[in-house]
C-alpha positions in Angstrom: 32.1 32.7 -23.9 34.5 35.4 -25.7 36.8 33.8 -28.4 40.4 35.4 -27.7 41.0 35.8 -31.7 44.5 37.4 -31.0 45.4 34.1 -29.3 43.7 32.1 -32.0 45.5 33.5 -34.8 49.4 32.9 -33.2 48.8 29.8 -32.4 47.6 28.8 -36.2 50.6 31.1 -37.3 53.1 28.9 -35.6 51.1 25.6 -36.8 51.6 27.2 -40.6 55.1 27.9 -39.7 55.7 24.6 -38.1 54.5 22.5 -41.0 56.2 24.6 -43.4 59.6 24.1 -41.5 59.5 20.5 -41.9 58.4 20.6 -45.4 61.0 22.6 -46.0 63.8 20.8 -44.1 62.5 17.5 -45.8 62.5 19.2 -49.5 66.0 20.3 -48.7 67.5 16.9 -47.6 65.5 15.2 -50.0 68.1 14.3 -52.8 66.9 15.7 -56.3 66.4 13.3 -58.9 68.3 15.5 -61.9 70.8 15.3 -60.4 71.1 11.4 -58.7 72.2 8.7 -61.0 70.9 5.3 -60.2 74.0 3.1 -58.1 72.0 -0.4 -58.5 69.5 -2.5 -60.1 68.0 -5.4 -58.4 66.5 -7.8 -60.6 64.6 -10.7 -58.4 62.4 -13.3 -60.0 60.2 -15.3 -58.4 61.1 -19.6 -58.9 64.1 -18.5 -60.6 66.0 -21.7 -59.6 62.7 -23.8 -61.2 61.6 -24.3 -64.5 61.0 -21.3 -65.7 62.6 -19.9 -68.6 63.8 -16.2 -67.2 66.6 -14.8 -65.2 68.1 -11.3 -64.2 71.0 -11.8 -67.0 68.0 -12.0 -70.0 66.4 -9.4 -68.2 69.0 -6.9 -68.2 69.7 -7.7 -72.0 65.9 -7.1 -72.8 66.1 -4.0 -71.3 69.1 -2.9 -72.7 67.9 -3.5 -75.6 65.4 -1.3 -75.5 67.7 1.4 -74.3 66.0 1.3 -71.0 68.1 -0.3 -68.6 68.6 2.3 -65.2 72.1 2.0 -64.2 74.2 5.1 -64.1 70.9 7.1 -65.4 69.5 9.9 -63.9 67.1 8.6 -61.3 64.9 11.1 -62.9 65.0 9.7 -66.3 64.2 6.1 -65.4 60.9 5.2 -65.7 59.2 2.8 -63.7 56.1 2.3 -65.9 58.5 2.0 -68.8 60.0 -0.9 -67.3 56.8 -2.5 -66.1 54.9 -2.6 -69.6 57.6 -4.0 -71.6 58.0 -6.6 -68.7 54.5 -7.7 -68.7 54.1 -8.0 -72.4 56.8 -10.6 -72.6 55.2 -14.2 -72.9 57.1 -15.9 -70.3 55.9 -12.8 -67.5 53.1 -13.2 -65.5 53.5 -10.3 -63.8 56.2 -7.2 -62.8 56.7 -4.6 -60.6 59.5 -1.9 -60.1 60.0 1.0 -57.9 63.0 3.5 -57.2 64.2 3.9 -53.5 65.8 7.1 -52.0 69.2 5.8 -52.1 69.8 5.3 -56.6 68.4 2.1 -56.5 66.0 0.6 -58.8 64.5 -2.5 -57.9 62.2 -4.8 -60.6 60.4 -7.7 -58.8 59.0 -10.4 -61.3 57.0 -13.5 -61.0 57.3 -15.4 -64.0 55.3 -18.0 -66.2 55.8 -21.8 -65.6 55.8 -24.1 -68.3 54.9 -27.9 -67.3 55.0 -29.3 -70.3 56.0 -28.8 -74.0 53.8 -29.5 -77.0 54.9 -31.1 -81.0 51.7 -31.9 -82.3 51.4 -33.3 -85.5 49.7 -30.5 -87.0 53.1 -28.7 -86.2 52.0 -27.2 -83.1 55.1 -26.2 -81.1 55.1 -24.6 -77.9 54.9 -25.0 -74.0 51.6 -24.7 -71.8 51.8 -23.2 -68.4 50.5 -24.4 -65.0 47.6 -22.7 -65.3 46.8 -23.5 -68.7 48.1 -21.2 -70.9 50.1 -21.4 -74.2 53.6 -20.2 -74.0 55.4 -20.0 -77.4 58.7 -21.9 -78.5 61.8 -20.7 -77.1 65.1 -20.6 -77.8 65.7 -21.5 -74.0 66.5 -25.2 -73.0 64.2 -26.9 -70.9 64.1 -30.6 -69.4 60.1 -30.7 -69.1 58.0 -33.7 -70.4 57.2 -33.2 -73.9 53.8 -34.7 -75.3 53.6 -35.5 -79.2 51.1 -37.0 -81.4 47.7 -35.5 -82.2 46.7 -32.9 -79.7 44.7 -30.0 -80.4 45.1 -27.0 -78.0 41.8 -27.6 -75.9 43.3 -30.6 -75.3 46.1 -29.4 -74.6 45.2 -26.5 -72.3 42.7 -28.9 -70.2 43.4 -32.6 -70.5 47.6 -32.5 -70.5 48.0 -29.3 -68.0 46.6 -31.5 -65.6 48.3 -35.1 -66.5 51.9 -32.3 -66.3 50.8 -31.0 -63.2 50.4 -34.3 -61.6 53.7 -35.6 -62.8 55.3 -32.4 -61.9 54.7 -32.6 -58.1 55.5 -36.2 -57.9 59.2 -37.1 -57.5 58.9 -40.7 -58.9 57.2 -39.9 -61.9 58.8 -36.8 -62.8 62.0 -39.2 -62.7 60.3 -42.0 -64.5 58.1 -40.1 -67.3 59.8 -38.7 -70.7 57.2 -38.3 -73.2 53.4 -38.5 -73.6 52.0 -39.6 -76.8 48.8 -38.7 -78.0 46.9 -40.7 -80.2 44.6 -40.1 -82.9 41.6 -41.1 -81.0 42.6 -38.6 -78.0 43.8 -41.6 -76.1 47.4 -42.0 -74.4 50.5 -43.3 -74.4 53.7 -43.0 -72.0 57.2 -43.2 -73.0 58.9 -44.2 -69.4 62.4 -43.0 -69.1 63.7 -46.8 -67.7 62.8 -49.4 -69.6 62.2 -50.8 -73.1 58.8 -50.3 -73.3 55.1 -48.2 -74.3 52.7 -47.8 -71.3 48.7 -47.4 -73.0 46.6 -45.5 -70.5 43.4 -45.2 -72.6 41.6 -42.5 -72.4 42.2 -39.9 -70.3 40.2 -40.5 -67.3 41.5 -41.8 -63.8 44.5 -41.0 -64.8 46.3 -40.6 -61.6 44.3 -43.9 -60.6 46.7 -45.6 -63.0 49.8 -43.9 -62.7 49.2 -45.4 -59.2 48.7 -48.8 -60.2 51.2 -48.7 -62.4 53.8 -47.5 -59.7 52.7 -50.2 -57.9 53.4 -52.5 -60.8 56.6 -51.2 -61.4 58.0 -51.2 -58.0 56.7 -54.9 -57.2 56.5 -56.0 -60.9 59.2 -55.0 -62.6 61.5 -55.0 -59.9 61.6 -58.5 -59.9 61.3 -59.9 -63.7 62.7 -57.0 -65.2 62.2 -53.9 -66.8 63.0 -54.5 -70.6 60.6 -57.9 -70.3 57.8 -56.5 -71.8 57.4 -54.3 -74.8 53.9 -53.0 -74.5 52.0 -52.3 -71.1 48.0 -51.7 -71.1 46.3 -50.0 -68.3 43.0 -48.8 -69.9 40.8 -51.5 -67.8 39.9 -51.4 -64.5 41.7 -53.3 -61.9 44.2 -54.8 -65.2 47.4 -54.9 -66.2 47.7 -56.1 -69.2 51.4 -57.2 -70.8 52.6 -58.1 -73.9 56.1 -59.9 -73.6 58.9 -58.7 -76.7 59.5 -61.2 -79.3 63.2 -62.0 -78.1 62.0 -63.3 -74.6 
């Protein structure tokens, strides 16, 4: 079988040309970035309408800040790993991505830490842990999350009270009901209720959810009916008991 090479080599001559006609073309509508100036920054953070502590205002002014903020730059200035580091070495970041599109925008995508609960320890210890159990420092930012006191080192902390927040958190009748947790010095806890004059003891901190739930039970069919300001002190540590001490006045 006889190779036509004449034949052979047009043919790859008007592949080469081909490809290097769209290339071309595409280089030459491709808009160069010396000389494009970024439009628009999108700033979208994940669970911005939760807890969190971030939004796309505090974002633009960190970046700004740091002289680093894309709008009305030259697309070909702005860099995107720039952006990303700084993001992710703030403490309330979890994790960031930005990108640039064809048409001058620049577009920063964030998820961002959650705090559950915040922490005054007696030791002076202030600062927020996170749903997965890490410590967030103080902030500056206002926050209506539960707030535990008393004497609470940060192991306990990280693996005793993310859990106890967690709990609360995802339950609409205790997140309502629950204002403070108290730590005592023997590790064991107290709730401050939000309705109510009164101290809930829960013990030590196991089967705690076992009773919250008893002592939503007692609340809705307790409570309800002699009132909540009856009793000043309300002991759940035992099994299967509610124990009540009435206030002096009553």
């Amino acid at each position: 079988m006889r190779i036509n090479w004449k034949k052979s080599i047009i043919i790859i001559l008007d592949i080469a040309i081909a490809v290097y006609l769209v290339f071309a073309v595409t280089s030459f509508n491709r808009p160069d970035d010396r000389n494009r100036l970024c439009t628009k920054v999108s700033i979208n953070i994940s669970d911005e309408v939760t807890d969190g502590f971030l939004s796309a205002g505090e974002i633009k002014k960190i970046l700004l800040n740091k002289k680093i903020y894309p709008l009305n730059r030259s697309m070909h200035e702005v860099n995107i790993r720039e952006i990303e580091d700084l993001l992710r070495h703030s403490a309330f970041v979890e994790s960031a991505q930005c990108y640039k599109t064809e048409d001058g925008h620049v577009c920063i995508n964030l998820r961002q830490r959650m705090p559950i609960i915040r922490i005054k320890s007696v030791n002076g210890d202030d600062y927020y842990v996170d749903d997965q159990g890490g410590i967030m420092p103080n902030t500056r930012y206002v926050s209506n999350l539960i707030i535990a006191t008393g004497y609470i080192p940060q192991w306990y902390a990280k693996r005793i009270l993310k859990h106890i927040a967690n709990f609360i958190n995802h339950n609409d009748f205790w997140k309502n009901h629950i204002m403070q947790i108290n730590v005592l010095q023997d590790l064991s806890i107290e709730i401050v209720p939000r309705v109510g004059d009164h101290i809930v003891y829960l013990g030590r901190p196991t089967y705690i959810l076992e009773k919250l739930n008893r002592l939503e039970k007692f609340y809705k069919y307790g409570l309800n009916e002699v009132g909540w300001n009856k009793y000043s002190y309300i002991s759940l540590e035992f099994n299967n008991q509610i124990i009540c001490k009435k206030k002096q006045n009553i």
